[in-house]
C-alpha positions as CSV (number, residue, x, y, z in Angstrom):
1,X,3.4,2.3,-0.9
2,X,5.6,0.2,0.7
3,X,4.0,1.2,4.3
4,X,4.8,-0.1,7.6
5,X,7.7,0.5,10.4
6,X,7.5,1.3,14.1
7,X,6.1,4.6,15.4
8,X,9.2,7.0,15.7
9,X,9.8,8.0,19.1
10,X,9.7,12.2,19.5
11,X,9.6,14.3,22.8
12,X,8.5,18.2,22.7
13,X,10.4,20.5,24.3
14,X,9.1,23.4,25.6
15,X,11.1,26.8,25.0
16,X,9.5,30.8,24.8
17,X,6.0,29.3,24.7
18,X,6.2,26.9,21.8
19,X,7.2,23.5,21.1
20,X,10.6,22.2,19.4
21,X,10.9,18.5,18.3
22,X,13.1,15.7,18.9
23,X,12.4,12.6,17.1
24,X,14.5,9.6,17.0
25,X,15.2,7.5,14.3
26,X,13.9,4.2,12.6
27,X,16.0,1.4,11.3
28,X,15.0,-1.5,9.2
29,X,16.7,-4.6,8.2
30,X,19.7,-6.8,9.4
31,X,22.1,-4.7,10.6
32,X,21.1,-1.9,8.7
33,X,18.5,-1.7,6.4
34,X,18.2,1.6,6.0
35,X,19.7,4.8,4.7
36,X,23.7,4.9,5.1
37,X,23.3,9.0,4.8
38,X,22.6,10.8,7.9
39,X,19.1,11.3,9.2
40,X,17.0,14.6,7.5
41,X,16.1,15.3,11.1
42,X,13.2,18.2,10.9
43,X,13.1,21.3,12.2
44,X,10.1,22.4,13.2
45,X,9.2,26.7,13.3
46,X,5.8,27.8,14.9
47,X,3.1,29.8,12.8
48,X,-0.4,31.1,12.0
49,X,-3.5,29.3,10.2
50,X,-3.0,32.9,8.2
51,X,0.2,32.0,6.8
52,X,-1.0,28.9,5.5
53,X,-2.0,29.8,1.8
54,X,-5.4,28.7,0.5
55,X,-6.3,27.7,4.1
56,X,-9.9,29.3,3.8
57,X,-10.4,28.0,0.2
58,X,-9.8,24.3,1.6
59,X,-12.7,21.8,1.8
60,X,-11.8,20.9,5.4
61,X,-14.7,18.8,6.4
62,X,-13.4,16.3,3.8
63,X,-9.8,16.3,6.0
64,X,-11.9,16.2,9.1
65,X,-13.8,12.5,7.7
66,X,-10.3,11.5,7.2
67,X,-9.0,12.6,10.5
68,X,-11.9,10.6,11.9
69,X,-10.4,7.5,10.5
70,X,-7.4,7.7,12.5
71,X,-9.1,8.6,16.0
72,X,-9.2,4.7,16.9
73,X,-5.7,4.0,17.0
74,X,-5.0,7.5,18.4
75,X,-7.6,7.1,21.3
76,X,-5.8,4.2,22.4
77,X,-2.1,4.8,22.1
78,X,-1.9,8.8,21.2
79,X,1.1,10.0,19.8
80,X,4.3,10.0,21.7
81,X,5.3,13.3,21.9
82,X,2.1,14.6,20.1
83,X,-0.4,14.2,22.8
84,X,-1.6,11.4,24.9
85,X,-4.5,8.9,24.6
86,X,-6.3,11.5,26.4
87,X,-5.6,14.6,24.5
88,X,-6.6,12.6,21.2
89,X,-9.8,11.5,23.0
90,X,-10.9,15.2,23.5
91,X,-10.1,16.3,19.8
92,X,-11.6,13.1,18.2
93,X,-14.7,13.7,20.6
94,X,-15.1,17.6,19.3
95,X,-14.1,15.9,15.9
96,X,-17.4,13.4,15.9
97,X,-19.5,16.3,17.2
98,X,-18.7,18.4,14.6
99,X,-19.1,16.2,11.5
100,X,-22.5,15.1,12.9
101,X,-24.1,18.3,13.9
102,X,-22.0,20.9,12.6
103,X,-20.3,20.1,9.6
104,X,-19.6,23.4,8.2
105,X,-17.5,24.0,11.3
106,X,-14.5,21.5,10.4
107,X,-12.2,24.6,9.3
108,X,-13.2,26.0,13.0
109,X,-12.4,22.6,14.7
110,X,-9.3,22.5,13.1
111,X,-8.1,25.9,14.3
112,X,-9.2,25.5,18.1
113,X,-7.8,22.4,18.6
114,X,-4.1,22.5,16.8
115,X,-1.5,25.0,15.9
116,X,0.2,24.5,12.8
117,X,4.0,24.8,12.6
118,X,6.2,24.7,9.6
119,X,9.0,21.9,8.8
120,X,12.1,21.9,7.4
121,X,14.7,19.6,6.7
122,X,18.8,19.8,5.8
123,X,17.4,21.2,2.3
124,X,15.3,24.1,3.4
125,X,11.8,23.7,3.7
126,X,10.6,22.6,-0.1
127,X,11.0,18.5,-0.3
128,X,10.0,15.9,-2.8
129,X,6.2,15.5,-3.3
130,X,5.2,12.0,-5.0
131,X,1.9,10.5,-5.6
132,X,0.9,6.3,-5.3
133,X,-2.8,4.8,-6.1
134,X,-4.4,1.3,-5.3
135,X,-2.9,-0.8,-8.4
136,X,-5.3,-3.5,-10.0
137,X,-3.5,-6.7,-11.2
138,X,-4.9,-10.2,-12.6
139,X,-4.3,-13.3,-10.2
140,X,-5.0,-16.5,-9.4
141,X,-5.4,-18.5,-5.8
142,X,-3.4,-21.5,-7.7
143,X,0.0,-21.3,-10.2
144,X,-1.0,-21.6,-13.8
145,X,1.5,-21.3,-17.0
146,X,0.1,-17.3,-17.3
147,X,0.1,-16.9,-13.7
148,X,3.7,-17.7,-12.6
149,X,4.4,-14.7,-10.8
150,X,4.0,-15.2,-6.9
151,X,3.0,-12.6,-3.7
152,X,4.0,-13.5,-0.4
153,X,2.7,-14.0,3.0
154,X,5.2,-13.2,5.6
155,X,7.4,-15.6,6.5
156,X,7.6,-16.9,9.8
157,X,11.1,-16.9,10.5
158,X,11.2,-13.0,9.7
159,X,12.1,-12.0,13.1
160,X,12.1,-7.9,13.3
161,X,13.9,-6.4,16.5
162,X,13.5,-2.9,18.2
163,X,17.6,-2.6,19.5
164,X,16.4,0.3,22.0
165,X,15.1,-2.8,24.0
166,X,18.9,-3.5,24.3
167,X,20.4,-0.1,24.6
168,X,19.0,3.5,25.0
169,X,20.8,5.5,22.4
170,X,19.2,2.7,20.1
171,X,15.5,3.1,20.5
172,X,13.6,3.6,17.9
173,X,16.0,1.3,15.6
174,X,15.0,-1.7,14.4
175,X,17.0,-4.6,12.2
176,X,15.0,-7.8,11.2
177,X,16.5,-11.0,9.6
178,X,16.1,-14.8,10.9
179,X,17.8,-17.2,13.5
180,X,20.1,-19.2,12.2
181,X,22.0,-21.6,14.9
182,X,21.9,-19.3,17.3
183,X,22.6,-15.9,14.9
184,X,20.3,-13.1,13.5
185,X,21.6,-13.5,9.8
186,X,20.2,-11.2,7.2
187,X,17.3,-12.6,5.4
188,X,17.2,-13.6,1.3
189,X,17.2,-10.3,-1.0
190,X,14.9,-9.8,-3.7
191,X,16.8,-11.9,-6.1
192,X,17.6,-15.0,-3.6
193,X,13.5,-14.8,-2.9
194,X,13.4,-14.8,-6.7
195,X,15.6,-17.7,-7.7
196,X,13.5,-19.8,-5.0
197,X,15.0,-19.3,-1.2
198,X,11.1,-19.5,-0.2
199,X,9.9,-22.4,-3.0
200,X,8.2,-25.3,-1.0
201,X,7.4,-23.3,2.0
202,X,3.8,-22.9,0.8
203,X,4.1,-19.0,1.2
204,X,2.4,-18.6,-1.8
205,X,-0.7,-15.9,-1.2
206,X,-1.7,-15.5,-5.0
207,X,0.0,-15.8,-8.4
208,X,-0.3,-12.5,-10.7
209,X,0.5,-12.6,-14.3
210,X,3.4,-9.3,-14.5
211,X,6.8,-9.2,-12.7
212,X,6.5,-5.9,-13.1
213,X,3.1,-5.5,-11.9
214,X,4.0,-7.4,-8.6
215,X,7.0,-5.4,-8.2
216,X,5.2,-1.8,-8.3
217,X,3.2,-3.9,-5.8
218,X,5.6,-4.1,-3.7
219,X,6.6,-0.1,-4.1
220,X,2.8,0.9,-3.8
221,X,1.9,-1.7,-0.8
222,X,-1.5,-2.7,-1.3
223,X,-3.7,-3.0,-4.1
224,X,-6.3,-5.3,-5.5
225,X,-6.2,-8.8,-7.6
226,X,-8.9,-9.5,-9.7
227,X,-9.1,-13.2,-9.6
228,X,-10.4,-15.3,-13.0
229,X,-13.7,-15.5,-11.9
230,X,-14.2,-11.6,-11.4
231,X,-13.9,-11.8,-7.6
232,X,-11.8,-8.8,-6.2
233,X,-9.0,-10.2,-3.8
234,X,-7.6,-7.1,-1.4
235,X,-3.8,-7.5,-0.3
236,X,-1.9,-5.0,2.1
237,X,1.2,-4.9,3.4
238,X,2.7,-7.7,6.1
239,X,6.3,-6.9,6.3
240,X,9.6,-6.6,4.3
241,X,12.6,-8.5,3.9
242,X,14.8,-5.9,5.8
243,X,17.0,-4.8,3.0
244,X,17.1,-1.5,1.8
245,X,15.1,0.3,-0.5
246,X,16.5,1.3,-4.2
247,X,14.7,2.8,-6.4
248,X,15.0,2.0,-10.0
249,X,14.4,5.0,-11.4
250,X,17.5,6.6,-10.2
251,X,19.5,3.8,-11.5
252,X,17.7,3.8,-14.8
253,X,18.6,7.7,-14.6
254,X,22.5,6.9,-13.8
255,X,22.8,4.3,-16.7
256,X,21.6,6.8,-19.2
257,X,18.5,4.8,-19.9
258,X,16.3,7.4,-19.4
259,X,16.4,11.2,-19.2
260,X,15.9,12.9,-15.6
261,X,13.4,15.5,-16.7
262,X,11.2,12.5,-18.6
263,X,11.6,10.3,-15.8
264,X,7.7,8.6,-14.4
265,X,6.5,5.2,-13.2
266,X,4.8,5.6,-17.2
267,X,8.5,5.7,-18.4
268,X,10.0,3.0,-16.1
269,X,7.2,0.8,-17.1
270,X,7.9,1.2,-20.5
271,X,11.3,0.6,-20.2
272,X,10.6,-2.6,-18.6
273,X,8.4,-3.8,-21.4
274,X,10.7,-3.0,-23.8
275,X,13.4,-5.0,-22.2
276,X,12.2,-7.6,-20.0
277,X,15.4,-9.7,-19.7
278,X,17.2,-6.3,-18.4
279,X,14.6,-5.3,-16.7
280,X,14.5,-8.2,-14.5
281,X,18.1,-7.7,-13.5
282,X,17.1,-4.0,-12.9
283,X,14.4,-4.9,-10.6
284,X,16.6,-6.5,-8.3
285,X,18.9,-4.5,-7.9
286,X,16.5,-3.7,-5.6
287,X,17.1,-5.9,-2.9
288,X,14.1,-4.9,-1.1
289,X,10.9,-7.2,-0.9
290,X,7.9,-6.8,0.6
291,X,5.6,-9.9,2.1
292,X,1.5,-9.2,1.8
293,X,-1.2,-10.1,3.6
294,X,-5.0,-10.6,2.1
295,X,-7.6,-7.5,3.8
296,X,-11.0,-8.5,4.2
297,X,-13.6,-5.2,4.1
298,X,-13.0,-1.9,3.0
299,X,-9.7,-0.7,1.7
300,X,-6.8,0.1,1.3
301,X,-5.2,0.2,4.8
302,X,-2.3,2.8,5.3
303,X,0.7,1.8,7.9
304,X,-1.7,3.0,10.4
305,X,-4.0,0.5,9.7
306,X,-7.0,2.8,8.8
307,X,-8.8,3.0,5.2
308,X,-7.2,5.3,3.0
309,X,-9.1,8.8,1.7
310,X,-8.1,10.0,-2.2
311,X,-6.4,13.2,-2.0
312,X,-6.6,13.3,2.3
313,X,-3.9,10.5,3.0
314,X,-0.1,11.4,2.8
315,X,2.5,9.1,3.6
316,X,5.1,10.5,5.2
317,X,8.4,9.2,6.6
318,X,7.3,7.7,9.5
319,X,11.1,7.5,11.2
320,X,11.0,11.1,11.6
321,X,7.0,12.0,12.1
322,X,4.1,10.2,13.6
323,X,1.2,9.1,11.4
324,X,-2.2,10.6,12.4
325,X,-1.3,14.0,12.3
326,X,-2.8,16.8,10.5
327,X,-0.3,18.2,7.4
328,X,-1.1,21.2,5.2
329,X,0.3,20.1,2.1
330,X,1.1,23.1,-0.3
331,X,2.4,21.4,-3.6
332,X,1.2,21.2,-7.4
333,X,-0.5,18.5,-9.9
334,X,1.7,16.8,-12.2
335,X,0.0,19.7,-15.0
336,X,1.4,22.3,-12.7
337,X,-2.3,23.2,-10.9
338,X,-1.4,24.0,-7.3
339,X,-2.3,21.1,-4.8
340,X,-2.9,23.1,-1.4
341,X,-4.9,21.1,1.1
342,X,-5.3,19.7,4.5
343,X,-3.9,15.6,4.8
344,X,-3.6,13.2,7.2
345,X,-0.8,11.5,7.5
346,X,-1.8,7.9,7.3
347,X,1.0,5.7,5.6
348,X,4.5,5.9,5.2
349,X,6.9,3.6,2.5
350,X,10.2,2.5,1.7
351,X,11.0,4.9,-0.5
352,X,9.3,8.2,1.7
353,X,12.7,9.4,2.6
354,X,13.4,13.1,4.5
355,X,12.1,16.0,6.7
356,X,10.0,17.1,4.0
357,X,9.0,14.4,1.9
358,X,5.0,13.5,1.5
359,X,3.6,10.8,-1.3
360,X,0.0,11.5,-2.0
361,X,-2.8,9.0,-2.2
362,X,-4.3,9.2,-5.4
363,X,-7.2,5.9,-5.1
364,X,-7.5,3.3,-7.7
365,X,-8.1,3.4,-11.2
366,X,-6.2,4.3,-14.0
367,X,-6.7,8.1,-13.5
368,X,-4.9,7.8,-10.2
369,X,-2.2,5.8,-11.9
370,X,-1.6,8.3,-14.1
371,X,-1.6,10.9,-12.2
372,X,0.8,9.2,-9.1
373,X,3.0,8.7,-12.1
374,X,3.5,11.8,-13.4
375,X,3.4,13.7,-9.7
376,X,7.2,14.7,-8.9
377,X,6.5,18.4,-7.5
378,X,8.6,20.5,-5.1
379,X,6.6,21.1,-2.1
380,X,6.0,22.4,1.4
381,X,4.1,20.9,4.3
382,X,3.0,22.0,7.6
383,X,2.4,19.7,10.8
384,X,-0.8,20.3,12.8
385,X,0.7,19.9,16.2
386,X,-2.2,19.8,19.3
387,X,-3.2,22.9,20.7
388,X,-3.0,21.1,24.1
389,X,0.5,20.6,24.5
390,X,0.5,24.5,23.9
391,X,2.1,26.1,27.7
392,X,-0.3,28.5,29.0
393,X,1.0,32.2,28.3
């Protein structure tokens, strides 16, 4: 996943009893690096735990170990909009009580402590819902003829700049680029960082042996490198270029390369292999790139900067909701078995664009690879908002 920008700003409003949203935006990159359409601001429509289908057939404890992962972060900062430091200390207190003495009462915790309340965006409320795993490439510390291919750290001229610091109807916009005499200037795309704007800056983190490899990567956001002499080598995401995100596919799909309804990462990949001289070209059209940094410990780390579950972490687009909420995703596997289920919302990416649009963490292997392929199912989610910021009737 190509995780990581700033928190989006949201305030609740209170009206008849319930809570209405209004989030701000995010912007990346120099100028603009982000979408050029308007914003899929979501609408956000109170309901019961009984509307949810599959609710009580959920294995919520597994959601609630998940949930658990996030309490750090939200004990320090909460959730602007969603609850103050405090608030999240209360329901990660009752969380750690539970899973320690009563774990059979995660569905329990879940319902005392939040309300649940439906989104929808310009759409309706069914989105896009895409899966991503924790990709496995070959790599080495030092360049070799087979391992030409280099990741990243981030730079340190990459300057990224929140804009509401300068005016209010700017906050929560960034742009990033560097200084140059004076000016923030957009910094290299994809194919300038290709064709050597960063040689001799010893930026290098690892060499890999696949373009392509490196550049799902970059779409994915962490992974693992398995190093020559069998030691796994962990990398997560450290920052992007600014540019906007494109996603190949979609341009493979308008150059009639390959059909919409047989379009998957399988079927881009094998594309790619089949025309490696095109495909390069293709790849940058994506000016997009993403800078890495290495993870020591347990992993993979979302854009919160918490491990990720299997099946529990949703990215989501973190412009228009906070990560570290609750989401009741109701979607389907890529062989049409429905996918209802209670996620946290724990990463975010370039490419997670919309009201209602979740990517679902798969894990690593090459199960989860196939299955985050194939997954391109129409879906619904639900936000679990906290009970707390409930008015008393």
């Amino acid at each position: 996943m190509t995780p990581v920008l700033s928190t989006p700003r949201s305030s609740f409003l209170l009206r008849g009893g319930w809570i209405l949203a209004a989030l701000s935006l995010t912007l990346l990159g120099c100028a603009e690096t982000g979408d050029k359409a308007t914003i899929d601001k979501p609408v956000f429509s109170p309901v019961a735990f009984t509307d949810l289908h599959g609710w009580n057939a959920d294995e919520h404890a597994k959601a609630l170990k998940a949930l658990l992962k996030s309490c750090p972060p939200l004990e320090r900062r909460g959730v602007p909009g969603y609850g103050t430091a405090a608030t999240w200390q209360v329901i990660c207190r009752g969380a750690r009580e539970v899973s320690k003495n009563r774990p059979g009462g995660a569905q329990q915790f879940f319902e005392k402590h939040f309300i649940p309340a439906a989104i929808s965006g310009r759409n309706g409320p069914t989105g896009l819902i895409t899966g991503y795993y924790e990709p496995e490439l070959r790599g080495a510390r030092q360049r070799t003829a087979r391992f030409n291919v280099p990741l990243h750290v981030r730079p340190p001229d990459l300057v990224t700049a929140s804009l509401g610091h300068f005016r209010d109807d700017l906050k929560g916009k960034k742009i990033a680029g560097r200084v140059v005499q004076g000016r923030l200037v957009p910094y290299p795309d994809r194919g300038k960082i290709e064709r050597g704007a960063l040689k001799n800056r010893k930026l290098e983190l690892v060499w890999v042996d696949s373009a392509a490899d490196a550049f799902f990567l970059h779409i994915q956001g962490s992974g693992r490198i398995k190093l020559r002499d069998g030691v796994i080598m962990r990398v997560g995401y450290a920052g992007t270029n600014g540019h906007a995100y494109t996603a190949i596919g979609r341009e493979l799909i308008a150059r009639g390369e390959i059909p919409r309804e047989k379009m998957s990462m399988q079927a881009i990949r094998g594309w790619l292999e089949v025309n490696p001289a095109d495909g390069a070209e293709l790849m940058r059209t994506n000016r997009s790139y993403v800078f890495f940094r290495e993870l020591t410990g347990d992993g993979p780390l979302g854009a919160q900067g918490v491990k990720l579950t299997p099946k529990r972490s949703l990215a989501i687009d973190r412009r228009l909701l906070p990560l570290g909420l609750p989401v009741w995703l109701d979607t389907t596997e890529p062989d049409g078995t429905p996918f209802r289920r209670l996620m946290i919302a724990q990463d975010t990416g370039g490419a997670i664009r919309g009201a209602v649009r979740g990517d679902v963490f798969w894990g690593p292997g090459t199960k989860a690879a196939d299955h985050a392929g194939k997954m391109q199912s129409p879906g619904r989610y639900w936000i679990l908002v906290p009970r707390a910021l409930r008015p008393a009737s």
